[in-house]
FIMARGU-250656 format. One line per field, with one value per atom (N, C-alpha, C, CB): residue number from 1; x, y, z. Coordinates in steps of 0.05 Angstrom, whole numbers, plus 5000, padded with zeros to 4 digits. Glycine has a CB too. Example, Ala and Ser with C-alpha at 12.3 -4.5 7.8 and 13.67 -1.06 7.14 Angstrom:
nr	c(1, 1, 1, 1, 2, 2, 2, 2)
c1	c(5264, 5246, 5264, 5226, 5257, 5273, 5258, 5282)
c2	c(4886, 4910, 4934, 4911, 4955, 4979, 5001, 4988)
c3	c(5156, 5156, 5156, 5181, 5142, 5143, 5157, 5114)
end
This chain:
nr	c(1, 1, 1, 1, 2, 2, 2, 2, 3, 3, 3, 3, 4, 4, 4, 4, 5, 5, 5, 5, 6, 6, 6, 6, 7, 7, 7, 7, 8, 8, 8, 8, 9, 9, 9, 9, 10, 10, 10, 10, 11, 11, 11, 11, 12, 12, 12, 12, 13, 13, 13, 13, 14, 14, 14, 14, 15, 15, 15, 15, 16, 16, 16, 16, 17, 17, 17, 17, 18, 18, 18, 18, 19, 19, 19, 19, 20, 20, 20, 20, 21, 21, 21, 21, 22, 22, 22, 22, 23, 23, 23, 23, 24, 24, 24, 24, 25, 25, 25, 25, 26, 26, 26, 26, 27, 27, 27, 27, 28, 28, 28, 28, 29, 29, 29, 29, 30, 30, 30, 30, 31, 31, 31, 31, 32, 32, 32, 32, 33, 33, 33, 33, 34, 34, 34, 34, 35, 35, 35, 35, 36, 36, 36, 36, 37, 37, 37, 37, 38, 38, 38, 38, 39, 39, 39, 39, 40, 40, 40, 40, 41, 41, 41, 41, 42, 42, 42, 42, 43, 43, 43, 43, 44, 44, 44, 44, 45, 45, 45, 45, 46, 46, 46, 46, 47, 47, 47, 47, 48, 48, 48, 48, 49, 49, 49, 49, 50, 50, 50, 50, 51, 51, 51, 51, 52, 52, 52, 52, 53, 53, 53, 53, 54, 54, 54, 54, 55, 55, 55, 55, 56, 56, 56, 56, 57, 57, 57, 57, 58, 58, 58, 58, 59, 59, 59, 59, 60, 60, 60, 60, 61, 61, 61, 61, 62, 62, 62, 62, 63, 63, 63, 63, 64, 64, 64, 64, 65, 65, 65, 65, 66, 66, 66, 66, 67, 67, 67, 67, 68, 68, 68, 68, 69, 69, 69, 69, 70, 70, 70, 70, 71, 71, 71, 71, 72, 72, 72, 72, 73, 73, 73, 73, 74, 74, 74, 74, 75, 75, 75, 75, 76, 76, 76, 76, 77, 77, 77, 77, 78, 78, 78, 78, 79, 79, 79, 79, 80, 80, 80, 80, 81, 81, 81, 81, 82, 82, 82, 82, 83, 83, 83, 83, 84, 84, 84, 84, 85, 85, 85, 85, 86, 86, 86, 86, 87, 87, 87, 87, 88, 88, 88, 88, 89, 89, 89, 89, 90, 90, 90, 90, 91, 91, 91, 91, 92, 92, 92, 92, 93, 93, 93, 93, 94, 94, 94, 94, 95, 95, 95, 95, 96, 96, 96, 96, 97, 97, 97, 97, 98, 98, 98, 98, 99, 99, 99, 99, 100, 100, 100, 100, 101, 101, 101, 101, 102, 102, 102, 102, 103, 103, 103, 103, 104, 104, 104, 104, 105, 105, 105, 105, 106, 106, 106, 106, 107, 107, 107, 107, 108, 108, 108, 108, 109, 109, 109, 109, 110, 110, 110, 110, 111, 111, 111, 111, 112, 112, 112, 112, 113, 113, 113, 113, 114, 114, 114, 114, 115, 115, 115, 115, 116, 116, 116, 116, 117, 117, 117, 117, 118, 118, 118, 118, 119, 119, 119, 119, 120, 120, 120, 120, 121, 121, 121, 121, 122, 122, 122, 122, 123, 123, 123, 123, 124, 124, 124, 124, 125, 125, 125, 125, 126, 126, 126, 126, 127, 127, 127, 127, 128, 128, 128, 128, 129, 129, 129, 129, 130, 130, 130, 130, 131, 131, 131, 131, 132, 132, 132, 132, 133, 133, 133, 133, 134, 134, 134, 134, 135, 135, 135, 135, 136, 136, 136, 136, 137, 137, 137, 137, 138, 138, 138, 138, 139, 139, 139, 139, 140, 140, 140, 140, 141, 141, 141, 141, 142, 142, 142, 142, 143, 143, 143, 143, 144, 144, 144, 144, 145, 145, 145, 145, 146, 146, 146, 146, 147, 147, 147, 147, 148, 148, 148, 148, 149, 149, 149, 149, 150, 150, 150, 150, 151, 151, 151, 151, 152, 152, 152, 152, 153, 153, 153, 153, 154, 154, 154, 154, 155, 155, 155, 155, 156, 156, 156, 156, 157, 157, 157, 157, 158, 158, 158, 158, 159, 159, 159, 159, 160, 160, 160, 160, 161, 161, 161, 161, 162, 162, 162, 162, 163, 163, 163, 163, 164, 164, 164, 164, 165, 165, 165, 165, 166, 166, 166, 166, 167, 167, 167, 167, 168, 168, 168, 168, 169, 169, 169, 169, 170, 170, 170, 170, 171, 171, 171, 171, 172, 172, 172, 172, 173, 173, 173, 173, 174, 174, 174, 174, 175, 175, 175, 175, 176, 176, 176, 176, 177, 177, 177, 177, 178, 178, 178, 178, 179, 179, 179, 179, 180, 180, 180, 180, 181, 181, 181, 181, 182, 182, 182, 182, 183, 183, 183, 183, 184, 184, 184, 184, 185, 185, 185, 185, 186, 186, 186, 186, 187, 187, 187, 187, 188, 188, 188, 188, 189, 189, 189, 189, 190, 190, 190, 190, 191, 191, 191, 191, 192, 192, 192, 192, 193, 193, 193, 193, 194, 194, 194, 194, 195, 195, 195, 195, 196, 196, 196, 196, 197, 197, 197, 197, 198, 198, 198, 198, 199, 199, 199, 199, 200, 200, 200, 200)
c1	c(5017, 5000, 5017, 4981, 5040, 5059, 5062, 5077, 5068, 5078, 5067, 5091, 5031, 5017, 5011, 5005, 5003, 5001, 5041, 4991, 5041, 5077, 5075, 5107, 5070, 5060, 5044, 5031, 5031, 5013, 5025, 4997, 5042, 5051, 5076, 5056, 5093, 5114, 5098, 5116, 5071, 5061, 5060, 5035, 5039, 5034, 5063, 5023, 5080, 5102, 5113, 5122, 5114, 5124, 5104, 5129, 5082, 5064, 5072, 5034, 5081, 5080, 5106, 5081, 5125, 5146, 5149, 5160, 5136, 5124, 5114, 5108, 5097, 5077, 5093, 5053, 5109, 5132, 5156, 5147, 5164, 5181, 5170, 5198, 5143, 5131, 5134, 5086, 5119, 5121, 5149, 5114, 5164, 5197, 5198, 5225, 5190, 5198, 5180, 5204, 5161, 5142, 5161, 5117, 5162, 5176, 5200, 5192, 5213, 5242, 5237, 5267, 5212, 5197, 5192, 5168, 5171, 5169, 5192, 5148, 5206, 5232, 5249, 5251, 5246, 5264, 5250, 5269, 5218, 5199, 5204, 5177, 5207, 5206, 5228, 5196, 5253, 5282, 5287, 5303, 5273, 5266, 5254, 5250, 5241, 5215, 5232, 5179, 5241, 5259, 5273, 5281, 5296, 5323, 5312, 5340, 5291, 5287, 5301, 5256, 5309, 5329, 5310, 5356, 5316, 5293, 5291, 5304, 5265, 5270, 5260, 5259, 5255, 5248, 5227, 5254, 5209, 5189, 5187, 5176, 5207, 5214, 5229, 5247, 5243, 5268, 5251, 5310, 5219, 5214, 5191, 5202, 5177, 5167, 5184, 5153, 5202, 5229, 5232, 5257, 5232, 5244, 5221, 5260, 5197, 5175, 5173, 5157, 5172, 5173, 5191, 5184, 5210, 5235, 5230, 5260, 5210, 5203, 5193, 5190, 5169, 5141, 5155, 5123, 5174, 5184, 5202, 5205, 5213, 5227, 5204, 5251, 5186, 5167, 5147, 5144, 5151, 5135, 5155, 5122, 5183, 5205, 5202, 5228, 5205, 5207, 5184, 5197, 5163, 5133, 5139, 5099, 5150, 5140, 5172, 5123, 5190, 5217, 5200, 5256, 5181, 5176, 5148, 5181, 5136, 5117, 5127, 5103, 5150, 5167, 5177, 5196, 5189, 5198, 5176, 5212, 5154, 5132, 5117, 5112, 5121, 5107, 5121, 5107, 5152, 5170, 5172, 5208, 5166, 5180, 5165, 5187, 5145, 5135, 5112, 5127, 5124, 5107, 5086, 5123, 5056, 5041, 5025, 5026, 5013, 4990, 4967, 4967, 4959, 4936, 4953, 4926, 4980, 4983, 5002, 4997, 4998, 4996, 4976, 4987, 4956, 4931, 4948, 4895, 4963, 4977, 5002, 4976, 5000, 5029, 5021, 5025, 4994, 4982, 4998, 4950, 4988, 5014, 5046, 5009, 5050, 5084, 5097, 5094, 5093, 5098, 5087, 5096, 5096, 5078, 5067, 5093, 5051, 5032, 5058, 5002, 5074, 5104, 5125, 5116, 5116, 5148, 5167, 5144, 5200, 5212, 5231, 5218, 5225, 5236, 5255, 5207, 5281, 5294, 5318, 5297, 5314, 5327, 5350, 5305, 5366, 5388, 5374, 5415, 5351, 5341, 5315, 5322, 5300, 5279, 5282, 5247, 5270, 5267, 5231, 5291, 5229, 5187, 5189, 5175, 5171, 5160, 5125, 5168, 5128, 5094, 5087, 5079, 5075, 5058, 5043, 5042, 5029, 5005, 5028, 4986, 5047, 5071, 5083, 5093, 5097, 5104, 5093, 5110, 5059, 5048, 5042, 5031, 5044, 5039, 5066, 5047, 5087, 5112, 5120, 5126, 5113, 5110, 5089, 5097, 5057, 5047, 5060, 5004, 5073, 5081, 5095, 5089, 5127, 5133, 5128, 5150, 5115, 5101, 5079, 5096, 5079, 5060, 5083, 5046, 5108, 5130, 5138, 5148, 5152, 5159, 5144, 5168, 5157, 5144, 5165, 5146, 5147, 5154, 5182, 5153, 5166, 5193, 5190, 5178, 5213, 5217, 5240, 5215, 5245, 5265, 5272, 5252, 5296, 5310, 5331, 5326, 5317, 5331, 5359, 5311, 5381, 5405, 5414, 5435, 5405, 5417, 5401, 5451, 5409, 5392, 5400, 5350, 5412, 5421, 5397, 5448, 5386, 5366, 5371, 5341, 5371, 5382, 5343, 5402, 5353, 5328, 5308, 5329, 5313, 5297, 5315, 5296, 5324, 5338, 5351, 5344, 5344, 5349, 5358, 5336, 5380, 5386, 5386, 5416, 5376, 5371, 5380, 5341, 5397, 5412, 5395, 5437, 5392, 5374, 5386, 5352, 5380, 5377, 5348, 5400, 5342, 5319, 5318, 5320, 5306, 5296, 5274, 5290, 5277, 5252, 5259, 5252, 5241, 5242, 5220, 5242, 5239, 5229, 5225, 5255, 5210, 5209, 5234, 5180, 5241, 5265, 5293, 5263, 5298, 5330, 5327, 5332, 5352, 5367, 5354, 5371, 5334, 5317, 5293, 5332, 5281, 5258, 5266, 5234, 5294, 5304, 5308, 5327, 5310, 5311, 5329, 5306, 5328, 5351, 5361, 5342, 5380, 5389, 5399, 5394, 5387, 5399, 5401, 5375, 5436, 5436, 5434, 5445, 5423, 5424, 5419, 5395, 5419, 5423, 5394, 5454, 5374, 5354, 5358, 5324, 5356, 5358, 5335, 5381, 5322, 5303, 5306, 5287, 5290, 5284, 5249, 5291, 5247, 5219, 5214, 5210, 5196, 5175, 5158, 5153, 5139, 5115, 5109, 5095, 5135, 5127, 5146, 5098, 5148, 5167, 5171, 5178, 5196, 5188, 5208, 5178, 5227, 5248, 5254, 5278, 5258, 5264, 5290, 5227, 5311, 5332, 5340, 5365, 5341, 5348, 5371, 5323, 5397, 5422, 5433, 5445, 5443, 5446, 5460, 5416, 5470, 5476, 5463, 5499, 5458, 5438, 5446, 5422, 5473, 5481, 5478, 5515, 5473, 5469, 5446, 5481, 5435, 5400, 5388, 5386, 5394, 5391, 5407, 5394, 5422, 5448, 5450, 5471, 5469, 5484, 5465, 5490, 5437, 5419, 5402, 5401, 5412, 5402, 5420, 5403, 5413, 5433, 5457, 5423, 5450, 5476, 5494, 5467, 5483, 5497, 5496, 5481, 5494, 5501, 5526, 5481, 5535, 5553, 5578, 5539, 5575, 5586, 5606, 5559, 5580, 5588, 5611, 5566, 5606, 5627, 5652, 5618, 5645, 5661, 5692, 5644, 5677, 5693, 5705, 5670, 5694, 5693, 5724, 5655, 5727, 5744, 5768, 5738, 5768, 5784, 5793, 5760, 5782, 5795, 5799, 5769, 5794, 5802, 5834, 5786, 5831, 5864, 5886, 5868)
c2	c(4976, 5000, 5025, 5000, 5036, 5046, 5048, 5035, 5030, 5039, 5044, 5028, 5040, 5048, 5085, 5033, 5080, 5118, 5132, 5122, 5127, 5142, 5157, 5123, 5143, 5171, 5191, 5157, 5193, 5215, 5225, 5211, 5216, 5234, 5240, 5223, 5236, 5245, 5272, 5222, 5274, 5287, 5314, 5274, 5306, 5330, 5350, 5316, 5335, 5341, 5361, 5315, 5353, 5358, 5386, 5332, 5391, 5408, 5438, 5388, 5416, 5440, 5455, 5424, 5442, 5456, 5477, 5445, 5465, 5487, 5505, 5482, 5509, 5529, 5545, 5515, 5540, 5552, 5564, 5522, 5547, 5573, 5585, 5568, 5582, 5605, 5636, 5595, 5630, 5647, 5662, 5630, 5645, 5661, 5675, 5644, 5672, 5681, 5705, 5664, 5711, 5725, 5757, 5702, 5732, 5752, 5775, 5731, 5754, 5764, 5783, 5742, 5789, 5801, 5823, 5784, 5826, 5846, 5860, 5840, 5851, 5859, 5876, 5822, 5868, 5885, 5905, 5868, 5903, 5921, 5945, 5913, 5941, 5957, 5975, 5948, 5954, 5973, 5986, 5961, 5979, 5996, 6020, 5985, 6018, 6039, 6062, 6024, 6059, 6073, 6092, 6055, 6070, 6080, 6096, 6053, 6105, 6120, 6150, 6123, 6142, 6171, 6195, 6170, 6217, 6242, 6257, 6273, 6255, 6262, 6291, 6244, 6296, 6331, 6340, 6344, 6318, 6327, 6336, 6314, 6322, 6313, 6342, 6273, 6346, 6374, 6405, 6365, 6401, 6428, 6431, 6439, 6404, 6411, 6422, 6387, 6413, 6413, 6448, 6396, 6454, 6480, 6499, 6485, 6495, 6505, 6510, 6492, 6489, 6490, 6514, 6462, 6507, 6535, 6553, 6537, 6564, 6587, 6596, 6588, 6583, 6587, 6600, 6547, 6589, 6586, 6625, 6549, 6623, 6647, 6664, 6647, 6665, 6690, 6692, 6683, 6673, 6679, 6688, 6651, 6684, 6701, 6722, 6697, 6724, 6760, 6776, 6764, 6763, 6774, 6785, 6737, 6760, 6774, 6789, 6748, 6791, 6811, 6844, 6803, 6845, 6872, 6874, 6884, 6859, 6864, 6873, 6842, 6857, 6865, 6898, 6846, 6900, 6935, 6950, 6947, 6944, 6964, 6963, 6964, 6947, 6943, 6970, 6912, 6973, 6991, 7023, 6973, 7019, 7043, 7065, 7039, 7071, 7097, 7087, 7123, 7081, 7064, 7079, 7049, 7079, 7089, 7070, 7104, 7080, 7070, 7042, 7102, 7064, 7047, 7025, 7070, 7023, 7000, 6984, 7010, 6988, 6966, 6938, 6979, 6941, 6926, 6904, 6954, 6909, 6891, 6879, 6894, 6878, 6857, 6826, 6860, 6820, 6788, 6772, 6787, 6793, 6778, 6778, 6783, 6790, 6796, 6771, 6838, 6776, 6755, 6735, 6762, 6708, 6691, 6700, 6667, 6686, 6693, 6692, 6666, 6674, 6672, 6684, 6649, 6702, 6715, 6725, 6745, 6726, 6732, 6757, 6713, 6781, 6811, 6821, 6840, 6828, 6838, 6864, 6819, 6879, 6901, 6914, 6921, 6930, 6939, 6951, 6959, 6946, 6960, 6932, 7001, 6925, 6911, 6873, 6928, 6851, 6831, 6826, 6812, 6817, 6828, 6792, 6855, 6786, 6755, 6764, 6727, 6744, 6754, 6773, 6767, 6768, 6786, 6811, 6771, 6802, 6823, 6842, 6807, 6828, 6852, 6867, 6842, 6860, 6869, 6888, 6856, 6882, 6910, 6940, 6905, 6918, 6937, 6959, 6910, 6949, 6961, 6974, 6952, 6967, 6989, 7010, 6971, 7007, 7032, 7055, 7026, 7045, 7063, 7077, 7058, 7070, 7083, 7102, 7074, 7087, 7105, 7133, 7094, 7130, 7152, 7168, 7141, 7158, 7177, 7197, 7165, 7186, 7193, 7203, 7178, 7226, 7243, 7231, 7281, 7234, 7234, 7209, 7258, 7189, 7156, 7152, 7115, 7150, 7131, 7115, 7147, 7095, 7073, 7082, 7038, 7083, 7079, 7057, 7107, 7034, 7014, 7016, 6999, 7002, 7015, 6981, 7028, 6961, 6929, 6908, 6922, 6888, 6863, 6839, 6866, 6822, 6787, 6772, 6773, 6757, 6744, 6711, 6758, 6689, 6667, 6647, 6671, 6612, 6607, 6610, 6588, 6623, 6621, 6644, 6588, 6663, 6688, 6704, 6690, 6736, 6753, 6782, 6750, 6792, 6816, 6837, 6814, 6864, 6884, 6902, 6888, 6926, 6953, 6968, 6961, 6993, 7014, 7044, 7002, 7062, 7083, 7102, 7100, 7097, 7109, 7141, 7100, 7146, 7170, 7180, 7174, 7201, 7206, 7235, 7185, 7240, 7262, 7259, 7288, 7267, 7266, 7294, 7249, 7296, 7321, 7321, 7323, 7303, 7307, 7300, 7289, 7302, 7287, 7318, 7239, 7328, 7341, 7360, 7327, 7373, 7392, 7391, 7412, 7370, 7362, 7359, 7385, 7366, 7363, 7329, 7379, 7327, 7297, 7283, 7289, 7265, 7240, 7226, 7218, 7215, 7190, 7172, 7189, 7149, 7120, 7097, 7106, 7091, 7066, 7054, 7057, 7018, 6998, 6970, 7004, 6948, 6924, 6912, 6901, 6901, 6876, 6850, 6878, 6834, 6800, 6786, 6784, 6772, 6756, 6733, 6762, 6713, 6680, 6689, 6648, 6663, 6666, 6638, 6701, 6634, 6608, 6614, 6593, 6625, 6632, 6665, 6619, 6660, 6699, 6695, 6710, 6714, 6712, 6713, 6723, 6692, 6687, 6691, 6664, 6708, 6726, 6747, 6711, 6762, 6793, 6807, 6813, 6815, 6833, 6853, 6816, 6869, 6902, 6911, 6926, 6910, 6924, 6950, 6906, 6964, 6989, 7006, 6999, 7040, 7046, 7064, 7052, 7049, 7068, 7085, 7063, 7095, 7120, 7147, 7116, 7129, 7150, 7158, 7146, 7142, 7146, 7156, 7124, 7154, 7163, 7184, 7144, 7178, 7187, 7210, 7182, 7207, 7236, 7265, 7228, 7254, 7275, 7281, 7266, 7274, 7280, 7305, 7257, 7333, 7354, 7348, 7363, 7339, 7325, 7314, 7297, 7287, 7257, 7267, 7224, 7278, 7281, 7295, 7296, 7319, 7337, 7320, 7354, 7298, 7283, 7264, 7265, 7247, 7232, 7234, 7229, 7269, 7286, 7290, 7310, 7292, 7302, 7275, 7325, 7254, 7222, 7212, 7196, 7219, 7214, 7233, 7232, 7256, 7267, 7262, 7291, 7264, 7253, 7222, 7247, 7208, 7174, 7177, 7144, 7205, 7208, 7213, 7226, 7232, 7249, 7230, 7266)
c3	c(5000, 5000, 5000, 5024, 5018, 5011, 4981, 5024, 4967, 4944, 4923, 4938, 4930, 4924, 4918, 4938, 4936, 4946, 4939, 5000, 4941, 4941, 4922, 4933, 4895, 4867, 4885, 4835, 4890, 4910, 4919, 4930, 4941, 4959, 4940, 4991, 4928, 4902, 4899, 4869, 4885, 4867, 4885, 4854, 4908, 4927, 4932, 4957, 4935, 4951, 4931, 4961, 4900, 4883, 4871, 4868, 4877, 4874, 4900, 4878, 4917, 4943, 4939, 4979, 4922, 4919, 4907, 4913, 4872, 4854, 4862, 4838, 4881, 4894, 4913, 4910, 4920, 4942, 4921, 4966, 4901, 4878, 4865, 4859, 4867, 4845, 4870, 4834, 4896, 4919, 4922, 4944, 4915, 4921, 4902, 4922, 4874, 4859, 4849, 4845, 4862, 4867, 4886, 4885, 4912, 4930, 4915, 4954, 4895, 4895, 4875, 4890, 4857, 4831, 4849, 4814, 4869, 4880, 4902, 4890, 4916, 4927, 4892, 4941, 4877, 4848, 4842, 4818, 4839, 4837, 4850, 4845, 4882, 4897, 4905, 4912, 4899, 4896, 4877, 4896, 4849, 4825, 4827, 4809, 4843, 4843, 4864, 4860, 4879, 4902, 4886, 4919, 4878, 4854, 4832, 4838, 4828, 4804, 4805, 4799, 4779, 4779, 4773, 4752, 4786, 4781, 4746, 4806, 4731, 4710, 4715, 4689, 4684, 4682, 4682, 4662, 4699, 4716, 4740, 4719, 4741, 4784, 4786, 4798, 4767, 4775, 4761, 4751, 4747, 4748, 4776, 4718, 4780, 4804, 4841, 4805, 4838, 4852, 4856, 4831, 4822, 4820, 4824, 4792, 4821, 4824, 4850, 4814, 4871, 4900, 4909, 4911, 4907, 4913, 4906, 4904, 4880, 4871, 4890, 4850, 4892, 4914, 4947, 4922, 4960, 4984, 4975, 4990, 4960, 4958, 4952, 4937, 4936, 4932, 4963, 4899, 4974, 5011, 5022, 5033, 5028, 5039, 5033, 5033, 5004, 4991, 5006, 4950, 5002, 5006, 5048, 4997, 5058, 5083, 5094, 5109, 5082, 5092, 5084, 5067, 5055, 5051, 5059, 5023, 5078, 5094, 5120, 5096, 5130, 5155, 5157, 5154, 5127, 5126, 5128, 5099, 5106, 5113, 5138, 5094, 5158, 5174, 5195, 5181, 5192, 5211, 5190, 5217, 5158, 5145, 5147, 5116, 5163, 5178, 5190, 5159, 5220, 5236, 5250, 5256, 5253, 5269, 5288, 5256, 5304, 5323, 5307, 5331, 5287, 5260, 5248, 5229, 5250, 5226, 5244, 5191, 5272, 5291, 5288, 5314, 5277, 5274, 5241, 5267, 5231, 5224, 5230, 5208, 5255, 5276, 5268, 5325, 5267, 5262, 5243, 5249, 5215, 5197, 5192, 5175, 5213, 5211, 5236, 5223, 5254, 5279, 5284, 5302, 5295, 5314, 5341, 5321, 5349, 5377, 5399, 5386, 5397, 5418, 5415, 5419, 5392, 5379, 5402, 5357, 5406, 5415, 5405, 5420, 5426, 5412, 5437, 5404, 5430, 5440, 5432, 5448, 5446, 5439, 5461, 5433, 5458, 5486, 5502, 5482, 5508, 5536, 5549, 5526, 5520, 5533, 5525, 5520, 5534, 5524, 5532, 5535, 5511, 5498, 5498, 5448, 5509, 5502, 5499, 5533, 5469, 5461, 5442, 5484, 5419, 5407, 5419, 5397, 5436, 5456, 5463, 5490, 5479, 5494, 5480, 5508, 5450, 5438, 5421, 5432, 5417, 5414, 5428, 5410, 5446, 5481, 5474, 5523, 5471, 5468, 5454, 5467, 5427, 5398, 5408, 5363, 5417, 5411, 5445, 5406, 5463, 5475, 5463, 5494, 5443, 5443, 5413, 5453, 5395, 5386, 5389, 5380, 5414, 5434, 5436, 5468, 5447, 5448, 5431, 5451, 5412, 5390, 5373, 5382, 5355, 5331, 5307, 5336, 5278, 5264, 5256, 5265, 5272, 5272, 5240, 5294, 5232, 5205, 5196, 5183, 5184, 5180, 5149, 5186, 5151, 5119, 5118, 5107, 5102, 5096, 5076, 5085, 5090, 5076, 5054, 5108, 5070, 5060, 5073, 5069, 5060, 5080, 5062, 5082, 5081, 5075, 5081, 5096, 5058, 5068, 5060, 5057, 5077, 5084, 5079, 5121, 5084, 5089, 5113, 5086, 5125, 5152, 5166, 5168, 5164, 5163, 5156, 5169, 5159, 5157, 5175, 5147, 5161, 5178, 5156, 5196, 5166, 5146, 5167, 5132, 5154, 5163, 5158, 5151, 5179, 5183, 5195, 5202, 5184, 5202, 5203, 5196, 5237, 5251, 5250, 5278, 5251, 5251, 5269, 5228, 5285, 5306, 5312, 5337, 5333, 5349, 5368, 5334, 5386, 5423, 5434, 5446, 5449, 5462, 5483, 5478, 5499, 5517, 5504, 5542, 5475, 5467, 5444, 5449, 5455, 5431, 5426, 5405, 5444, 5442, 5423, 5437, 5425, 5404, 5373, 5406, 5360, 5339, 5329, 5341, 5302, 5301, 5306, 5281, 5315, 5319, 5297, 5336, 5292, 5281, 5281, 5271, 5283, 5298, 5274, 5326, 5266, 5259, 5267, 5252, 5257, 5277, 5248, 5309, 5269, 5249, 5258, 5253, 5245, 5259, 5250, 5254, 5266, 5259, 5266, 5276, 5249, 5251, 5243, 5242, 5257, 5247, 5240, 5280, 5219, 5216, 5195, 5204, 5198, 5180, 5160, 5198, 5174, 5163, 5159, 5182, 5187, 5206, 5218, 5232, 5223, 5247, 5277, 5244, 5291, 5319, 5332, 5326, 5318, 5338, 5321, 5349, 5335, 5327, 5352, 5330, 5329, 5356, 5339, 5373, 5352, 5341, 5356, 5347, 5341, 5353, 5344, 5351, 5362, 5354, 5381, 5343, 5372, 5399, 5414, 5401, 5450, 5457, 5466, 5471, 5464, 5475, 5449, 5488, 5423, 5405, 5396, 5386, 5409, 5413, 5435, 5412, 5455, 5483, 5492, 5499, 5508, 5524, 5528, 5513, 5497, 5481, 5479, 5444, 5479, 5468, 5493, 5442, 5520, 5545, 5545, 5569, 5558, 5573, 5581, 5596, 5609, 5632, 5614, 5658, 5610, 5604, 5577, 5612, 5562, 5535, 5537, 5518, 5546, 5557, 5568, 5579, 5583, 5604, 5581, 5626, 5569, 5549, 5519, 5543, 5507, 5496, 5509, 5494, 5534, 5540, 5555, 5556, 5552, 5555, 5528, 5566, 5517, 5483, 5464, 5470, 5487, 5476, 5491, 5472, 5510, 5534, 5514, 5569, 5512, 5502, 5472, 5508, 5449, 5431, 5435, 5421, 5450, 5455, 5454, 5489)
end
């Protein structure tokens, strides 16, 4: 009886094998498929959508650095009400006197001293603009009732920003003795008068 059945079990056995190299060879079809599909080299589709993307990303940079200037290039009270699109809600601002955490505070901070100040305006001199930062050169322009006898001031200075979307740090360097100080009575007098002293 054994040798009966044995063709059978030959056959099965011989079936199960077939069925098991077809499966490998299946496997090893799709394993090439799929390393094929990986390895595809980028054609001149892949490299104008590519280049398209980068277009896009640089014309939203462009767009919000000269939203950033106009937002400072003759700043008032009224065009406070567009801080939303220039900053994040967490933005980080720091300058040689204050460190501002927050949008809200930071408005809080612009319209004081816009209350201060007469006639503030920014003239943009340069600006390096990177992926995700920028620094642009400025000289300020104002007049105060207590500096220099209400006559105008002029303050160079550098700003540096990070930003995404907007931006979420902001630092403004510059000197505060040529903004301040110098254009107090006393300490303006005081200050000349150290200035010449360490010239000599």
């Amino acid at each position: 009886m054994i040798q009966r059945y044995s063709p059978l079990v030959s056959t099965c056995t011989s079936i199960r094998a077939f069925s098991a190299g077809r499966q490998s060879r299946r496997l090893r079809e799709r394993s090439h498929l799929s390393i094929t599909f990986y390895s595809r080299p980028a054609n001149k589709r892949d490299s104008a959508m590519a280049s398209e993307m980068n277009s896009v990303s640089e014309n939203l940079r462009a767009a919000l650095i000269n939203d950033f200037k106009d937002f400072y290039r003759s700043p008032d009270i009224a065009g406070l009400e567009g801080i939303d699109r220039i900053y994040t809600q967490d933005v980080e601002f720091r300058d040689p006197v204050h460190a501002i955490n927050g949008r809200l505070a930071l408005k809080n901070y612009l319209r004081s001293m816009y209350d201060g100040a007469r006639d503030m305006s920014f003239n943009y001199l340069d600006e390096q603009v990177s992926e995700h930062t920028a620094t642009i050169t400025w000289v300020m322009r104002f007049s105060h009732g207590s500096l220099n006898r209400g006559k105008p001031v002029d303050v160079k200075g550098v700003t540096l920003i990070h930003f995404t979307d907007r931006v979420y740090y902001h630092e403004d360097f510059y000197d505060l003795g040529a903004m301040v100080y110098r254009h107090v009575p006393v300490l303006g007098s005081l200050i000349r008068f150290i200035n010449r002293r360490l010239a000599a």
